[in-house]
RODO-2510 file (C-alpha; in nm, 4 decimals, decimal comma):
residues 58
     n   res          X          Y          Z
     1     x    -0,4320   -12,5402   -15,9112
     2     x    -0,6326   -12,6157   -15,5706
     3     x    -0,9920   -12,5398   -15,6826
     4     x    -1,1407   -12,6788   -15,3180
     5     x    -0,9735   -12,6894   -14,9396
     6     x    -1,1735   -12,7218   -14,6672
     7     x    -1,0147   -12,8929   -14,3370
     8     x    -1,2077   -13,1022   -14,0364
     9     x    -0,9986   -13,0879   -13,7146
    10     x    -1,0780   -13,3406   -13,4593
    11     x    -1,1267   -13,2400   -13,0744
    12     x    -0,7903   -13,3385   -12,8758
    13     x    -0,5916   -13,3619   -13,1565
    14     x    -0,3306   -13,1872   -13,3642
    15     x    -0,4637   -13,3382   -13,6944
    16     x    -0,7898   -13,4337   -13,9132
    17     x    -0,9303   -13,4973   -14,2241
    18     x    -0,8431   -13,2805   -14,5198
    19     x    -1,0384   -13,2381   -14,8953
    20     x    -0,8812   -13,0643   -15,1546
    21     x    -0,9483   -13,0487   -15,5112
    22     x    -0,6778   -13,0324   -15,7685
    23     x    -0,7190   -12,8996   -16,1310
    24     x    -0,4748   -12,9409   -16,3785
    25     x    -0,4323   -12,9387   -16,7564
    26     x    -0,2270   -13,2355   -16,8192
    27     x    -0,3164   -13,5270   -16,6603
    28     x     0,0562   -13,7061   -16,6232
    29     x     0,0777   -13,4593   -16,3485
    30     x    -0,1256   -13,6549   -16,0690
    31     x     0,1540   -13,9309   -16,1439
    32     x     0,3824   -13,6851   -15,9873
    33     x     0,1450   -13,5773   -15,7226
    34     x     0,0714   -13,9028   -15,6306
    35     x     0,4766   -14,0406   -15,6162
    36     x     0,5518   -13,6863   -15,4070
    37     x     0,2709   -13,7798   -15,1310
    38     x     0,3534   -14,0956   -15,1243
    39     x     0,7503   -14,0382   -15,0661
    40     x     0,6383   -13,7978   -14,7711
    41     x     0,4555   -14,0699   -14,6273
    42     x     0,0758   -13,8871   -14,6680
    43     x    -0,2393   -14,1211   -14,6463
    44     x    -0,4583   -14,0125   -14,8958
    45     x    -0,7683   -14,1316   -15,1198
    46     x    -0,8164   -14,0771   -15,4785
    47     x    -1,1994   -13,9868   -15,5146
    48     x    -1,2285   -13,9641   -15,9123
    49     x    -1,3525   -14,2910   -15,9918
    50     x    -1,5665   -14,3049   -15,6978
    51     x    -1,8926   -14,1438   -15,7982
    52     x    -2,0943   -14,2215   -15,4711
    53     x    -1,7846   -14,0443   -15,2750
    54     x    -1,7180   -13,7872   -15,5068
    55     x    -2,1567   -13,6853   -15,4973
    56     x    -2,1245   -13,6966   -15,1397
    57     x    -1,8277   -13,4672   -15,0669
    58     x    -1,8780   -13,2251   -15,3545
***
């Protein structure tokens, strides 16, 4: 489930910075999130172990 979205477009461009939180029940799933984004070539950042991040954003 997506518990958080929220979306920062940058001026003169067609793309930004996006946040989304992801809830799920059985862990093994992020492997499978993780392999998808990265086969669709996505940059992205794994927050959960970063505590100063994660306090910042959330």
């Amino acid at each position: 489930d997506i518990a958080r979205f929220e979306y920062l477009k940058k001026s003169a461009r067609n793309f930004g910075s996006v946040l989304i939180g992801i809830e799920t029940s059985k862990p093994e799933n992020f492997v499978r999130l993780f392999a998808h984004l990265d086969d669709a070539g996505f940059t992205y950042s794994d927050i959960t172990n970063d505590e100063t991040l994660a306090q910042f954003l959330i």
